[in-house]
C-alpha positions in Angstrom: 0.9 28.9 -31.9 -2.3 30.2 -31.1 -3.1 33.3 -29.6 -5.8 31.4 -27.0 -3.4 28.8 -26.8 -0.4 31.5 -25.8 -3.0 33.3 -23.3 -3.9 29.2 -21.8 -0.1 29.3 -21.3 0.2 32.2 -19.6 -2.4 32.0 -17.1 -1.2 28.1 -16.2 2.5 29.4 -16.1 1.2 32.5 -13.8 -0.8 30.1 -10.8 1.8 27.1 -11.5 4.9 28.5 -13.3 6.7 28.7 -9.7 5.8 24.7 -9.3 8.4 23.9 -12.2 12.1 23.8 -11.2 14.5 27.2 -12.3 15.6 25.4 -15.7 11.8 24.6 -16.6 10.7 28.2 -16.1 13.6 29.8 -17.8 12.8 27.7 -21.0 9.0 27.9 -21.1 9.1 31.7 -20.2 11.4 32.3 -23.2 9.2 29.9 -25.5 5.8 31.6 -23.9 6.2 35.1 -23.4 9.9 36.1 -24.4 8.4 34.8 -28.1 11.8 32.7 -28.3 11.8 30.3 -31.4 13.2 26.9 -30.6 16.3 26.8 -32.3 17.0 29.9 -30.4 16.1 28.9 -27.4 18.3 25.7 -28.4 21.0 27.5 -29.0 20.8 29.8 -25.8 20.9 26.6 -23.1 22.9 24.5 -25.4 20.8 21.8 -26.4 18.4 20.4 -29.2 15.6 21.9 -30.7 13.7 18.9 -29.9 15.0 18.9 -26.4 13.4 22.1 -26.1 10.8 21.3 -27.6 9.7 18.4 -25.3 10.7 20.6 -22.7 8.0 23.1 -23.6 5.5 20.2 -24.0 6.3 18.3 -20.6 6.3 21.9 -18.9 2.8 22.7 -20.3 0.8 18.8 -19.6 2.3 19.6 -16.0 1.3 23.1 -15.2 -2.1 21.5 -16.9 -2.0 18.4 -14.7 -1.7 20.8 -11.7 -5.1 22.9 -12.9 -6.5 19.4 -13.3 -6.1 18.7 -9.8 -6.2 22.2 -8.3 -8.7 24.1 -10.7 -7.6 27.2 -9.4 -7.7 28.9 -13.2 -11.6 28.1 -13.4 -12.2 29.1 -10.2 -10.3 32.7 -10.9 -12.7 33.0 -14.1 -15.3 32.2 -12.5 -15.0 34.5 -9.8 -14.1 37.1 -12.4 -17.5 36.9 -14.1 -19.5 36.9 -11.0 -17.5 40.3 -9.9 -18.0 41.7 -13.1 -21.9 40.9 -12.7 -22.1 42.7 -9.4 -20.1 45.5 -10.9 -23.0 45.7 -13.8 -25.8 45.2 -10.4 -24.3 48.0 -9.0 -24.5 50.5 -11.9 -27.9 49.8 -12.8 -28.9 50.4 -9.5 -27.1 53.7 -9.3 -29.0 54.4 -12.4 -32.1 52.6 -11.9 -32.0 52.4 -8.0 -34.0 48.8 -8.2 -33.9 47.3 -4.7 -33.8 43.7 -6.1 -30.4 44.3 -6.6 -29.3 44.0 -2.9 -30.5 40.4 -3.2 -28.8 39.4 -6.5 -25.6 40.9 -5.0 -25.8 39.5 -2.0 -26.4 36.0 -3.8 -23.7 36.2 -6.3 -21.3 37.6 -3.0 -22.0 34.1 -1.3 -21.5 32.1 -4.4 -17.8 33.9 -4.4 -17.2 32.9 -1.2 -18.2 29.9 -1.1 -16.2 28.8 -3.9 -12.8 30.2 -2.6 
């Protein structure tokens, strides 16, 4: 699996994981971030390999079904980026002391807002 594909997991598992029942989130966290093959993860909750394997599959097109709907994930990166943006605003007016600034803060601070 994919390193981008493992990180996708984790972020759907961490806004949705608590969405899927006990069994569900034992299975996927052991496949996902306990780095669990499938045959051991098989042999752990005593059935197939390909039951756990669909598991894993059905787990992961609901937690995505639920950012489908929700978008919560996007709206977390995008909020990310625009903090980090202000964060670079407010250095280079520290160093430059540019009083633009105010107004591209202020504008990236609403767009935040507005979007949570």
């Amino acid at each position: 699996m994919e390193m981008e594909e493992k990180v996708e997991q984790a972020y759907l598992y961490d806004f949705y994981g608590e969405l899927l029942n006990e069994h569900q989130r034992k299975i996927y966290e052991d496949f996902v971030f306990n780095d669990l093959s499938l045959g051991e993860i098989a042999d752990e909750e005593g059935i197939s390999r390909q039951g756990v394997h669909d598991m894993v599959k059905r787990c992961t097109k609901t937690l995505e079904g639920y950012e489908q709907k929700l978008h919560l994930i996007a709206k977390f990166h995008s909020a990310k980026r625009k903090v980090e943006r202000i964060r670079q605003l407010a250095e280079g007016f520290h160093t430059d002391g540019d009083e633009d600034v105010f107004a591209e803060i202020q504008q990236i601070s609403s767009q935040i807002l507005e979007e949570l």
